[in-house]
C-alpha positions as a Markdown table, in Angstrom:
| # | Residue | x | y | z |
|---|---|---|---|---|
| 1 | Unk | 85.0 | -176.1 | 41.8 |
| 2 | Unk | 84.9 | -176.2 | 38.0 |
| 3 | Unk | 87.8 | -176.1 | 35.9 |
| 4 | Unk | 87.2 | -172.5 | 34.7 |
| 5 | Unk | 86.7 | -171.3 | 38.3 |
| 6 | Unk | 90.3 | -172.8 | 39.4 |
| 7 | Unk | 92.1 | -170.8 | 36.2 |
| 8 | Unk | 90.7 | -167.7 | 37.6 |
| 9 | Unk | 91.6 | -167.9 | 40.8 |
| 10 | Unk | 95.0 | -168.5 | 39.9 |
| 11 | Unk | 94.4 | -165.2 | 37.3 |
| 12 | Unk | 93.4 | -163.6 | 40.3 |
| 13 | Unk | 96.5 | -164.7 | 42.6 |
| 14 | Unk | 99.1 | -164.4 | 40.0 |
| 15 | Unk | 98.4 | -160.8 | 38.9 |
| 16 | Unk | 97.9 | -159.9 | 42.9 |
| 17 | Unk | 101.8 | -161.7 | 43.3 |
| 18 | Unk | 102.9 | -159.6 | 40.2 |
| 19 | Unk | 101.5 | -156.4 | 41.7 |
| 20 | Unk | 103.6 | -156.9 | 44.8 |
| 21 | Unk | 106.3 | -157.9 | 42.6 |
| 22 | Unk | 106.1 | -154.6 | 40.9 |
| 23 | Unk | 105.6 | -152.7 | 43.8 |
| 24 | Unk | 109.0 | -153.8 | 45.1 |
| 25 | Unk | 110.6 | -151.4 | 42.3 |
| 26 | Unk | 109.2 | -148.6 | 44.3 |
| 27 | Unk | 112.5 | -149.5 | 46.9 |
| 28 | Unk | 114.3 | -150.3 | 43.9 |
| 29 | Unk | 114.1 | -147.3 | 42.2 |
| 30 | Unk | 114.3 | -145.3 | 45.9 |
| 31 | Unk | 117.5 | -146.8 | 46.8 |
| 32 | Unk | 119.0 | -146.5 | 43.1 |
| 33 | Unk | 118.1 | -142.4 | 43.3 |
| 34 | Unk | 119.6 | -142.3 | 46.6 |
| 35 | Unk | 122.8 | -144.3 | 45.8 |
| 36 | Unk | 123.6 | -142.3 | 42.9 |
| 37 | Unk | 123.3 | -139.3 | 44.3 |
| 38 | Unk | 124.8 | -137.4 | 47.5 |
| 39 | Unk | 124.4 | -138.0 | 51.0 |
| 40 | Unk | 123.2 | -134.2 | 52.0 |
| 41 | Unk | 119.8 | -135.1 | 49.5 |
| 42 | Unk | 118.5 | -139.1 | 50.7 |
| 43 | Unk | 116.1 | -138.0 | 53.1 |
| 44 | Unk | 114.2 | -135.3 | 50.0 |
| 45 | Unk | 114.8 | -138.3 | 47.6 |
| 46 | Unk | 113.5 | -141.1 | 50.1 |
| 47 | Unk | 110.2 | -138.8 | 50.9 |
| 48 | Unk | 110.2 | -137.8 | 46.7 |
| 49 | Unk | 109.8 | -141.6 | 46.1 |
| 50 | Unk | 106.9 | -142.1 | 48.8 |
| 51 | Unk | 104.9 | -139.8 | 47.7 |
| 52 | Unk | 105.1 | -141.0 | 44.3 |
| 53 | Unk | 103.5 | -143.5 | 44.8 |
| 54 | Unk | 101.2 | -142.8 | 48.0 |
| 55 | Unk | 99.8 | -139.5 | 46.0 |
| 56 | Unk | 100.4 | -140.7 | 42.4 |
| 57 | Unk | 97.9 | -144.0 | 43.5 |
| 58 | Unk | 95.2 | -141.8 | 44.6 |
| 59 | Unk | 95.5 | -139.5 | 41.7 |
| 60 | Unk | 95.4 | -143.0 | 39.1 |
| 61 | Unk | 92.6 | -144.2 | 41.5 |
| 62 | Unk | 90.4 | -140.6 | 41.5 |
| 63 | Unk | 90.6 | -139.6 | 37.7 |
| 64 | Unk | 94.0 | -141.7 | 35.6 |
| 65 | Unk | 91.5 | -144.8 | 35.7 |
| 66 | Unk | 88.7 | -143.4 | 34.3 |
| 67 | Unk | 90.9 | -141.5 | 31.4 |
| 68 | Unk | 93.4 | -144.9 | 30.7 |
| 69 | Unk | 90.1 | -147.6 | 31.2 |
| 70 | Unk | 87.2 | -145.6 | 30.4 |
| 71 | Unk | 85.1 | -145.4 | 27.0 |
| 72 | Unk | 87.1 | -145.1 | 24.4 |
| 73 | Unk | 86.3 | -140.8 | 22.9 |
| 74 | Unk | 87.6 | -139.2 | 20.1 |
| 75 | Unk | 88.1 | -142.0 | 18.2 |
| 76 | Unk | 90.4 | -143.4 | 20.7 |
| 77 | Unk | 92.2 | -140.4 | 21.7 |
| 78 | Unk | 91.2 | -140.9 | 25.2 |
| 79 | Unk | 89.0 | -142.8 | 27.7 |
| 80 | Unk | 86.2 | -141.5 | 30.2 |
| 81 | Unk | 84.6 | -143.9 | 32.6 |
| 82 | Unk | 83.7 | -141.3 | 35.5 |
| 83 | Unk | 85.5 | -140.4 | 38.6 |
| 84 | Unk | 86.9 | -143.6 | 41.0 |
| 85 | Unk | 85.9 | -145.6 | 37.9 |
| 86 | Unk | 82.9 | -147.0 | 39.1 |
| 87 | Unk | 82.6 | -149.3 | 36.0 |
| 88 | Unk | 85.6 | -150.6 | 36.8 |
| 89 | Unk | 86.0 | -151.3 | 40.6 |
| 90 | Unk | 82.4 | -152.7 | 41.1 |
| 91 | Unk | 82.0 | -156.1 | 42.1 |
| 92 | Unk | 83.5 | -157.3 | 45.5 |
| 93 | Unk | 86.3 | -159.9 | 44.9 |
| 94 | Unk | 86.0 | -159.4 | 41.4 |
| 95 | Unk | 89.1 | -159.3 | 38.7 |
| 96 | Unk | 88.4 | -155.9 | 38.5 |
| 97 | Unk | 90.1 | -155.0 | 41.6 |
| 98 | Unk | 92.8 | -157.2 | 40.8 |
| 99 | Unk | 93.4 | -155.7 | 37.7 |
| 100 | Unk | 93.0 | -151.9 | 38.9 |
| 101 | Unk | 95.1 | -152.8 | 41.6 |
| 102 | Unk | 97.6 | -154.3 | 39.3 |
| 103 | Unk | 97.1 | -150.9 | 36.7 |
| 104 | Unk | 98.2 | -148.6 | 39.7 |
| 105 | Unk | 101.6 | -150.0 | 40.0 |
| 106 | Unk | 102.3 | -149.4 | 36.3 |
| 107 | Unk | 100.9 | -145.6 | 37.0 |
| 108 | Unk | 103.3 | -145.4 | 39.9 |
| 109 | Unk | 106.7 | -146.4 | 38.4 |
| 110 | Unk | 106.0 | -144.3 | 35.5 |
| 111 | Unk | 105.7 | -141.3 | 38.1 |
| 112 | Unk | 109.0 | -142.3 | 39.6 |
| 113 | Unk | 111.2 | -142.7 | 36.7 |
| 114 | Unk | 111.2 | -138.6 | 36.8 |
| 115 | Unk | 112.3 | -138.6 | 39.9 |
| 116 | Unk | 116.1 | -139.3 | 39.2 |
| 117 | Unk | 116.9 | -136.9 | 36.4 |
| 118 | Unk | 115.5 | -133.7 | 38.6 |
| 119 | Unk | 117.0 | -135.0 | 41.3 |
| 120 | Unk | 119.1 | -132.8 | 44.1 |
| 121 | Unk | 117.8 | -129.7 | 43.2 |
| 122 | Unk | 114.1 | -129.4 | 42.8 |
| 123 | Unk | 111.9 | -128.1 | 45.1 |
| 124 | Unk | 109.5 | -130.7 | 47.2 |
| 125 | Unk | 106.4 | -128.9 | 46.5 |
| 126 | Unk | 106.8 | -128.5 | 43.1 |
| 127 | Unk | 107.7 | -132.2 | 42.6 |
| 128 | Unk | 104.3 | -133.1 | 44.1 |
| 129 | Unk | 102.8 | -131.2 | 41.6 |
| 130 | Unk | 104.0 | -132.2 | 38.8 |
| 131 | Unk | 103.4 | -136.5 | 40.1 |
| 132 | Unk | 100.1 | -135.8 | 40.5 |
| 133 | Unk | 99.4 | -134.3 | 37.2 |
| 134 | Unk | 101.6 | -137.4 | 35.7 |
| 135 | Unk | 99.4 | -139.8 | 37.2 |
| 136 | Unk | 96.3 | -138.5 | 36.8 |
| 137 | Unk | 96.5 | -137.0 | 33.4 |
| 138 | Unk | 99.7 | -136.9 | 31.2 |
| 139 | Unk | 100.4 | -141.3 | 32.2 |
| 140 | Unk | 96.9 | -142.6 | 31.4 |
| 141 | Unk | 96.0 | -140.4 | 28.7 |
| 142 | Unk | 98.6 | -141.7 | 26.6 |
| 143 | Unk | 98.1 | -144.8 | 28.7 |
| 144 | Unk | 94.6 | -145.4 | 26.6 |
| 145 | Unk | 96.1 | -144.8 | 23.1 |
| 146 | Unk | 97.9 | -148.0 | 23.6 |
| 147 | Unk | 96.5 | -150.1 | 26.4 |
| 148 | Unk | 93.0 | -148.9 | 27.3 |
| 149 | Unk | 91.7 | -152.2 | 25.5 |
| 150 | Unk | 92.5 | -154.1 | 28.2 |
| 151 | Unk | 89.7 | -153.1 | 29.9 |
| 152 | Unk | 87.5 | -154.3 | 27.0 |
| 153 | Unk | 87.1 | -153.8 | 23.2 |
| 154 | Unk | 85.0 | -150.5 | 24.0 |
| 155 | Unk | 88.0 | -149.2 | 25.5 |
| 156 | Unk | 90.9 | -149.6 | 22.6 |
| 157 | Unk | 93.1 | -146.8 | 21.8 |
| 158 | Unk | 93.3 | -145.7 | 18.5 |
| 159 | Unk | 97.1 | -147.0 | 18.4 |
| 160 | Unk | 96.1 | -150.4 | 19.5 |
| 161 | Unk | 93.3 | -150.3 | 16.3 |
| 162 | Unk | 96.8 | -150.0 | 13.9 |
| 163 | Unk | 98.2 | -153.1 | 15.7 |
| 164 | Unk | 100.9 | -151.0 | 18.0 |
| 165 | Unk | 102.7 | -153.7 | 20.7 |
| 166 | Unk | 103.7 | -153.1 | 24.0 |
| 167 | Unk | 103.5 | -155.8 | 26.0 |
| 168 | Unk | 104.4 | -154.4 | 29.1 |
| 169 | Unk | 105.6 | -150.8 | 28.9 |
| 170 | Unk | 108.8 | -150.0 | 26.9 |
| 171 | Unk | 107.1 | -147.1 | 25.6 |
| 172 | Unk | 103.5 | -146.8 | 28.2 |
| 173 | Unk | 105.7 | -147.1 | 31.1 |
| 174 | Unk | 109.1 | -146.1 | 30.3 |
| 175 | Unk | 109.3 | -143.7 | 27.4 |
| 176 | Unk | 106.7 | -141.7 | 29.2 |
| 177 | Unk | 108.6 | -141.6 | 32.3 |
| 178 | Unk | 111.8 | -140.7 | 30.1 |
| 179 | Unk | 110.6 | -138.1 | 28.2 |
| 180 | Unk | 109.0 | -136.1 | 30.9 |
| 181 | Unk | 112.4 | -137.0 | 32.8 |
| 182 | Unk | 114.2 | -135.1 | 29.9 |
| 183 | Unk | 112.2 | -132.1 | 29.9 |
| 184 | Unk | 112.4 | -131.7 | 34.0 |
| 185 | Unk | 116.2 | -131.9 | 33.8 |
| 186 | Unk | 116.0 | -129.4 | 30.5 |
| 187 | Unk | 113.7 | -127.1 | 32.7 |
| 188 | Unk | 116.0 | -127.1 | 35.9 |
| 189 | Unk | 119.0 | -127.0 | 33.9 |
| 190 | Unk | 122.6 | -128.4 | 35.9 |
| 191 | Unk | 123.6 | -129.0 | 39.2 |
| 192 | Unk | 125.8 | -126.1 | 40.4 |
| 193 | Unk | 129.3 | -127.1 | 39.6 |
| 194 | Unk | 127.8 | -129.8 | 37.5 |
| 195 | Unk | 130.0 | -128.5 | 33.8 |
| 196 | Unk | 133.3 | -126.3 | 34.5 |
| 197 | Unk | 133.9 | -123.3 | 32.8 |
| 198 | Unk | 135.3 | -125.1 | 29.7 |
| 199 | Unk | 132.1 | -127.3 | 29.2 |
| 200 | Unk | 133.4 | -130.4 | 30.5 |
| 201 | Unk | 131.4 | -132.6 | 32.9 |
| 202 | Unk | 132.7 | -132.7 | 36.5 |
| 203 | Unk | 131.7 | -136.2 | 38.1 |
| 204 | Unk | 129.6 | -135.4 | 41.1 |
| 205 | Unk | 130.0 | -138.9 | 42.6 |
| 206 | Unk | 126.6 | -140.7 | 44.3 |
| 207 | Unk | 127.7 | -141.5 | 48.2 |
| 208 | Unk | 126.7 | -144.7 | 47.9 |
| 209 | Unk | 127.2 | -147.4 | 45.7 |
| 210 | Unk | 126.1 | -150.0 | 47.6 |
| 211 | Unk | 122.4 | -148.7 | 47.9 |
| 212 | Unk | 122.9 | -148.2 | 44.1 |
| 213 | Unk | 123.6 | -151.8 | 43.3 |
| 214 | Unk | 120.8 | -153.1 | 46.1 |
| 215 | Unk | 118.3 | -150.9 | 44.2 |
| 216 | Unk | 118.7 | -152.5 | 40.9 |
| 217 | Unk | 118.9 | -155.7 | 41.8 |
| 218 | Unk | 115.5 | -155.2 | 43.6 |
| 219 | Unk | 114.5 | -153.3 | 40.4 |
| 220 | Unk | 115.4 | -156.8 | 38.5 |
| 221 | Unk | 113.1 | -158.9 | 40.9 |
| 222 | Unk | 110.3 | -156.5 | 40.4 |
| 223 | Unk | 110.8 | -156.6 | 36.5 |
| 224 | Unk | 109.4 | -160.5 | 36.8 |
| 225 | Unk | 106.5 | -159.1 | 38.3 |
| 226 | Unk | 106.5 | -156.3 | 35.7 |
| 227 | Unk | 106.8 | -158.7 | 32.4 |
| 228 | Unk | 105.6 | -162.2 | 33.2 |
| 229 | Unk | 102.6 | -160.2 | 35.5 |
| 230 | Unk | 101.6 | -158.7 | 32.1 |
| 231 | Unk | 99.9 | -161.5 | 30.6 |
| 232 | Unk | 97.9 | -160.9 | 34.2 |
| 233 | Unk | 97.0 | -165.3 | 33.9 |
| 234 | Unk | 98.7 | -168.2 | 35.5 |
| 235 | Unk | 99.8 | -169.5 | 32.1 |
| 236 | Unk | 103.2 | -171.5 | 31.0 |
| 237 | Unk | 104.1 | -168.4 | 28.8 |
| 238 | Unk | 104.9 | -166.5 | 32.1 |
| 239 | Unk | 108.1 | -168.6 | 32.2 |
| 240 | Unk | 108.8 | -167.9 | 28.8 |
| 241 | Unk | 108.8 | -164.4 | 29.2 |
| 242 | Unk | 110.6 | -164.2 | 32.8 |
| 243 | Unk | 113.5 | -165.9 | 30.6 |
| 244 | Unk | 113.9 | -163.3 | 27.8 |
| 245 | Unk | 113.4 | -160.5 | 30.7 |
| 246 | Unk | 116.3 | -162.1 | 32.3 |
| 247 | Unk | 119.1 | -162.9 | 29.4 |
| 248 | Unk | 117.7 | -159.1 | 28.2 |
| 249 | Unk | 119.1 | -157.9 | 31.3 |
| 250 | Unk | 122.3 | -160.1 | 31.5 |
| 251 | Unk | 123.3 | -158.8 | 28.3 |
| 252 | Unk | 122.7 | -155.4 | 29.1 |
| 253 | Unk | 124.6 | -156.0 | 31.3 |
| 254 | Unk | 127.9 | -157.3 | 29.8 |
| 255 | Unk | 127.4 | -154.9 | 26.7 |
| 256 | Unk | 127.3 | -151.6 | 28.6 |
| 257 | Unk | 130.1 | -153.0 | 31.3 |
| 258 | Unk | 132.4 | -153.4 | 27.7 |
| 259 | Unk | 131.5 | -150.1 | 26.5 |
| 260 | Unk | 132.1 | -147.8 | 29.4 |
| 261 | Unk | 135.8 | -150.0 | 30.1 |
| 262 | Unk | 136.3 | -149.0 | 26.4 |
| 263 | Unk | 135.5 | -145.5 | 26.4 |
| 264 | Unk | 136.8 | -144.8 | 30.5 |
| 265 | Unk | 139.5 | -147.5 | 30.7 |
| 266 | Unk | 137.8 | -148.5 | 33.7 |
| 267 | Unk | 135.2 | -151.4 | 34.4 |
| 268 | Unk | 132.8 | -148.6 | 35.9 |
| 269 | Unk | 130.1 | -150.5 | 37.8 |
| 270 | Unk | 127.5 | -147.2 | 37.7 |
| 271 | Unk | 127.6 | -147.8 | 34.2 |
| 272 | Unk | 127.1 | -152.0 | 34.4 |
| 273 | Unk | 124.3 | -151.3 | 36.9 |
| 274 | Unk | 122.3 | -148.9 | 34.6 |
| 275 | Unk | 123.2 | -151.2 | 31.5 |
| 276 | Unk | 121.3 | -154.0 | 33.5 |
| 277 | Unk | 118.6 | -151.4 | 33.8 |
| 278 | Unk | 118.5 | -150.8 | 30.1 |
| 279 | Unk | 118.3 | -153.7 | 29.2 |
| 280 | Unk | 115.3 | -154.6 | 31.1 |
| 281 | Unk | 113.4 | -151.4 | 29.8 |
| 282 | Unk | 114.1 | -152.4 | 25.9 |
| 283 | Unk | 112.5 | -155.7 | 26.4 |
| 284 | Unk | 109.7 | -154.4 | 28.1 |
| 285 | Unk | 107.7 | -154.6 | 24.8 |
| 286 | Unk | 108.7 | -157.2 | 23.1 |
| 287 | Unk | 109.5 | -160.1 | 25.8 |
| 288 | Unk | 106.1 | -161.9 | 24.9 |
| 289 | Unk | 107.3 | -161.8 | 20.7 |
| 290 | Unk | 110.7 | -162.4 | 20.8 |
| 291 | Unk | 113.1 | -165.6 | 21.0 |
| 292 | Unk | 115.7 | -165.9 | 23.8 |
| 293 | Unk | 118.5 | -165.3 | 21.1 |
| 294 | Unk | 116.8 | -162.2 | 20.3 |
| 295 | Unk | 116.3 | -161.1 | 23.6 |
| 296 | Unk | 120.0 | -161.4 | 23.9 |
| 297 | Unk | 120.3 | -158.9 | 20.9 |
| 298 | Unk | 118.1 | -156.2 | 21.9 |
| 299 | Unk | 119.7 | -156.4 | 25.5 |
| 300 | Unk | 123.4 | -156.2 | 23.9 |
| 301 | Unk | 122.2 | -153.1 | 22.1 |
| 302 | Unk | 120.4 | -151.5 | 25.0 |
| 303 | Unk | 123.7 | -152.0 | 27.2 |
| 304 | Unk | 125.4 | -149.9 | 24.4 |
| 305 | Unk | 122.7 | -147.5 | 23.9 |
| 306 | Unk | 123.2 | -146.1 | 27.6 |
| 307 | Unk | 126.5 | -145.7 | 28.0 |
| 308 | Unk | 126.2 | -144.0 | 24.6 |
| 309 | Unk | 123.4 | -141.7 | 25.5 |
| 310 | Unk | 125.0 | -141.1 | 29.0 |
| 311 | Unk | 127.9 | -139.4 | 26.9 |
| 312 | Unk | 125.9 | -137.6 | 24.8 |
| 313 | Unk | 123.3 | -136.0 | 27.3 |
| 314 | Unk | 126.9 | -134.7 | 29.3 |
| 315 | Unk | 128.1 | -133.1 | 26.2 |
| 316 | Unk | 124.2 | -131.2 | 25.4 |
| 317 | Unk | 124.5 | -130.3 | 29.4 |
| 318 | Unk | 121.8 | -131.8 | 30.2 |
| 319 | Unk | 122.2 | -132.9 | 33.8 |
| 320 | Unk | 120.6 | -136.5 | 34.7 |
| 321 | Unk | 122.3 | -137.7 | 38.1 |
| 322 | Unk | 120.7 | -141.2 | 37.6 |
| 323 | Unk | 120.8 | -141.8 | 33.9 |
| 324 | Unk | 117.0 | -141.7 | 33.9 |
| 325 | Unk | 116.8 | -140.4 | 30.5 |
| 326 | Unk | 119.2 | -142.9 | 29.0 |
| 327 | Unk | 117.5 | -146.2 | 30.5 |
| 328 | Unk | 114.1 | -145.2 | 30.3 |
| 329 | Unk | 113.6 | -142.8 | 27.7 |
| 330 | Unk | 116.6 | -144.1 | 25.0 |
| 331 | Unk | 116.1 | -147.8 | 25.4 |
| 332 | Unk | 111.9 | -147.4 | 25.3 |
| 333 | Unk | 111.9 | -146.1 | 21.9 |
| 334 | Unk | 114.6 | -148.7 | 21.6 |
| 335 | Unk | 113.0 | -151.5 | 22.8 |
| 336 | Unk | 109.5 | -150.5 | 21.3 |
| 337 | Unk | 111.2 | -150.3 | 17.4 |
| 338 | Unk | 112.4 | -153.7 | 18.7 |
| 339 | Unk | 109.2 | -155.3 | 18.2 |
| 340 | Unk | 108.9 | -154.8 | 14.8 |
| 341 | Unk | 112.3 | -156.1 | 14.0 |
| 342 | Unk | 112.4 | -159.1 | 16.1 |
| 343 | Unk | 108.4 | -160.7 | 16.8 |
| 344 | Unk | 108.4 | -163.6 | 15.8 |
| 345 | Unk | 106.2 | -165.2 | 14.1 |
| 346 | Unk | 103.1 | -168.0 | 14.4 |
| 347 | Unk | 105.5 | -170.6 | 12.7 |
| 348 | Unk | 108.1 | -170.1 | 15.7 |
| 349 | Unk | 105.5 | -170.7 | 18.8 |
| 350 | Unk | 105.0 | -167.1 | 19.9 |
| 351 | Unk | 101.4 | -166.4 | 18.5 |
| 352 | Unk | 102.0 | -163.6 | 16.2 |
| 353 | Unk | 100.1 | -162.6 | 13.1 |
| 354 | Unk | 102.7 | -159.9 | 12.3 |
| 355 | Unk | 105.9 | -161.2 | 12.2 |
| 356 | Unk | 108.8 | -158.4 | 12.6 |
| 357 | Unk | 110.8 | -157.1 | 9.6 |
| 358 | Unk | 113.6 | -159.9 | 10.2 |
| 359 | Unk | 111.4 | -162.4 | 10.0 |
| 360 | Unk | 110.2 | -161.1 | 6.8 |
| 361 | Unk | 107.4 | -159.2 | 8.4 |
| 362 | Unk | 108.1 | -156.2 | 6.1 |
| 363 | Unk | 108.2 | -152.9 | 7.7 |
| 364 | Unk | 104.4 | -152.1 | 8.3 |
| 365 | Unk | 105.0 | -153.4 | 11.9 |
| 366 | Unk | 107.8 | -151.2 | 12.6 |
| 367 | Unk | 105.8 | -148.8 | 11.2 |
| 368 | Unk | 103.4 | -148.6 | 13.1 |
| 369 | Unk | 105.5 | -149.1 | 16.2 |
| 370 | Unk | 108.0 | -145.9 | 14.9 |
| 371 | Unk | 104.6 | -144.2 | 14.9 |
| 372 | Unk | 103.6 | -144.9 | 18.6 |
| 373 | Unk | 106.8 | -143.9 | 20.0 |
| 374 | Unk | 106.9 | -141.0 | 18.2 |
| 375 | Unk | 103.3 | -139.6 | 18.8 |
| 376 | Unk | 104.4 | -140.4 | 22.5 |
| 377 | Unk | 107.5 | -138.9 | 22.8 |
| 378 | Unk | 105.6 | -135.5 | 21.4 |
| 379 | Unk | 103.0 | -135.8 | 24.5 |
| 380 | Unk | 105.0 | -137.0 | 27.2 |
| 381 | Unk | 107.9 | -134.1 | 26.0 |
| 382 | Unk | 104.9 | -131.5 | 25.4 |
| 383 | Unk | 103.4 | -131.9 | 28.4 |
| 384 | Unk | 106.1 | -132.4 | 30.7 |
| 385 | Unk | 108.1 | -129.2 | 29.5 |
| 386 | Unk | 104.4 | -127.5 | 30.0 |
| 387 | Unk | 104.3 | -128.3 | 33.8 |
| 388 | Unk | 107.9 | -127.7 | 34.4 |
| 389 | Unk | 107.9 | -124.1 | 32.6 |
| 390 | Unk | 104.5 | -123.2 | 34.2 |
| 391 | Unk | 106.2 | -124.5 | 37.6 |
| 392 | Unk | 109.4 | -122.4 | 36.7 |
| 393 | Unk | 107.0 | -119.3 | 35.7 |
| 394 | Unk | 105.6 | -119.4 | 39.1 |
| 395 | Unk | 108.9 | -119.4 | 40.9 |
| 396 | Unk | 108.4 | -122.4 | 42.6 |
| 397 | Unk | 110.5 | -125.1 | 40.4 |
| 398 | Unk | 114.1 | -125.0 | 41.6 |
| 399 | Unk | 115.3 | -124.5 | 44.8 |
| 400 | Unk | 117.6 | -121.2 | 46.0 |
| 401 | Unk | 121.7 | -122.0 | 45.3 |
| 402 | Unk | 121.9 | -121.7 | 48.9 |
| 403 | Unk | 119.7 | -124.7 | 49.8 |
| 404 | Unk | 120.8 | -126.4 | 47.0 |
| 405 | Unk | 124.6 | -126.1 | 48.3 |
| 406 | Unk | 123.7 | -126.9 | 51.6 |
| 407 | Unk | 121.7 | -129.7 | 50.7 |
| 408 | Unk | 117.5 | -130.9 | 50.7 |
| 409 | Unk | 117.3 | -132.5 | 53.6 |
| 410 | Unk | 117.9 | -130.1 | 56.5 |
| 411 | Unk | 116.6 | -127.0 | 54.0 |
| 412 | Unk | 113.5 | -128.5 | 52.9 |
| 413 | Unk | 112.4 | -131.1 | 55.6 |
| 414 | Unk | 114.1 | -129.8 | 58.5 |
| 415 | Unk | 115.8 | -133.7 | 58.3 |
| 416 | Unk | 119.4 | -135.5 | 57.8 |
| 417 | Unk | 118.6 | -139.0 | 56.7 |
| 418 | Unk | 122.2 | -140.0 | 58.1 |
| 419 | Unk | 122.1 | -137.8 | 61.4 |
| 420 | Unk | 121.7 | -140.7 | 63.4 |
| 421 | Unk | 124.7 | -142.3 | 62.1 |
| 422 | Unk | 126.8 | -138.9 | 62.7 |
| 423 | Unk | 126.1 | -138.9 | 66.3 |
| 424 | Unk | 127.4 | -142.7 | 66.6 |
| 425 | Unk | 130.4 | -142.0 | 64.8 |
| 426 | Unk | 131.2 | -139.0 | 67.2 |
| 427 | Unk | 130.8 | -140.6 | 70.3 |
């Protein structure tokens, strides 16, 4: 076996192991949802989070391939590559599967991100709906403009021609997911009994913080899939990378555990977990560019940036039970203008041409990277609020006061995800 035959095996096997890794956040992000929110919903929010990614994979498989991978169209605006992207998936045992494979996990998590910020009160129909379209058209559409090169120069985006980074998916992945979160939770509108007549917020308290904290620290496993998979080789930079991911985190961490015990008085751990969160999503795009002192930084930032945002979404009345919009959507754009202020450059060992603006980069870097997650935010927000509205146009988008009172499970699946516990506990 030649040299060049072992390295892509271990391609092969590595990006496979990544995969898995980031198909682990599908529990992760399952058992955050259902953690943070109340006991009467788990079952509708267990069964959201399947489908997510059982239908979302077939949609990305059918037609978000071809769209994200394709031929580049319209001067990069979008790919086509026909239906089950044949081009693509040919070749038995070839890296093409591995990498489509691969692909498909990034198409579900951006999917499920939503799925926490419309969370205990939209209808299950409705939901499906709207994953599908996510998957198969609004995700890899935008998908293309940034990454559809890495199914080969005939495939670049027209954002990836200016030079746009996103290693992994601050803004791909996570800003998409946010921004369609923000206009779901906009089209709903609040829980009932979410703001009292005054305005304030009234806390409606997840049942479980214990499912909360497991979730993210599965979340955090399946981010070393998520970054270090990214460079989809067996190569020594993957340990690099799972470093920054991880001191991101920590200081996420930390930073949004001090702000909330500032603001609250209290050390509030909903607020810790989701700054470990956020500070995963911000390094999303620049882990591969950035020195572990920076990575520290941008995760200090991000940990801020949540609690922050978590605030300020309360006081617009925008109801997000998980804090989906602040970790996703907030610290994408964050961690995507992050890029072009920390990359370093050649000199320092990480391979870059275009150094960020404090390495003396100048700003046509964070340019271009200001440009990207604006010109995403304005799909992802456009065509999310599109499919909401048209969902709440045809009557079918929230579910009646009186299921939502009552709760999901038994109203919309017939189901209590704890009913077997109940019957212990009474006997």
């Amino acid at each position: 076996m030649t040299p060049e035959l072992v390295q892509d095996n271990l391609n092969v096997v590595w990006t496979l192991v990544a995969g898995i890794l980031v198909f682990t956040m599908q529990a992760g992000f399952a058992l955050v949802e259902t953690g943070f929110t109340r006991a009467k919903n788990a079952a509708n929010i267990m069964m959201k989070n399947l489908m997510d990614f059982a239908a979302g994979s077939l949609a990305f498989y059918v037609l978000g391939a071809a769209l994200m991978f394709g031929a580049t169209k319209l001067g990069g605006a979008l790919g086509w590559g026909g239906l089950g992207m044949p081009g693509l998936a040919e070749g038995e045992g070839s890296w093409n599967w591995t990498f489509l494979f691969f692909q498909t996990m990034f198409a579900a998590t951006a999917a499920t991100i939503v799925s926490g910020a419309v969370a205990e009160r939209i209808e299950f129909k409705s939901y499906l709906v709207y994953s599908i379209l996510v998957s198969a058209v609004v995700y890899p559409v935008s998908g293309h403009w940034m990454w559809g090169g890495l199914a080969g120069e005939g495939s670049a985006g027209w954002l990836e021609g200016l030079g746009f980074h996103d290693f992994a998916g601050s803004t791909v992945v996570h800003s998409v997911g946010g921004w369609i979160a923000l206009a779901g939770a906009i089209a709903l509108g609040p829980r009932i009994g979410k703001y009292r007549h005054d305005g304030t917020a009234n806390p409606i308290p997840g049942h479980s913080l214990v499912l909360g904290t497991l979730g993210v620290f599965l979340l955090w496993i399946g981010w070393f899939g998520f970054n270090p998979g990214s460079y989809t080789a067996g190569v020594g930079s993957i340990g690099r990378v799972a470093m920054t991911t991880n001191l991101a985190a920590c200081a996420g961490t930390v930073a949004a555990l001090a702000t909330a015990w500032a603001i609250m008085g209290k050390p509030d751990l909903t607020m810790a977990l989701n700054g470990s969160l956020a500070g995963l999503v911000a390094i999303t795009a620049p882990c591969d560019l950035v020195t572990a002192n920076a990575s520290i930084v941008i995760g200090l930032v991000a940990g801020v940036l949540v609690v922050l945002s978590v605030f300020a979404l309360d006081k617009a009345h925008v109801d997000d039970p998980v804090g989906a919009v602040s970790v996703h959507c907030v610290n994408g754009v964050w961690g995507t203008l992050a890029v072009g202020l920390f990359a370093a450059p050649v000199a320092a060992g990480y391979g870059n041409d275009a150094p960020g603006l404090l390495y003396g980069g100048g700003l046509r870097l964070l340019g271009v990277q200001a440009l990207g997650a604006l010109c995403t935010a304005a799909w992802a927000f456009g065509t999310g609020t599109a499919i909401f509205f048209a969902l709440k146009k045809a009557h079918i988008l929230r579910v009646p006061a009186k299921t939502e009172l009552k709760g999901l499970d038994l109203v919309e699946h017939g189901q209590d995800a704890y009913a077997s516990f109940q019957f212990f506990s009474n006997t």
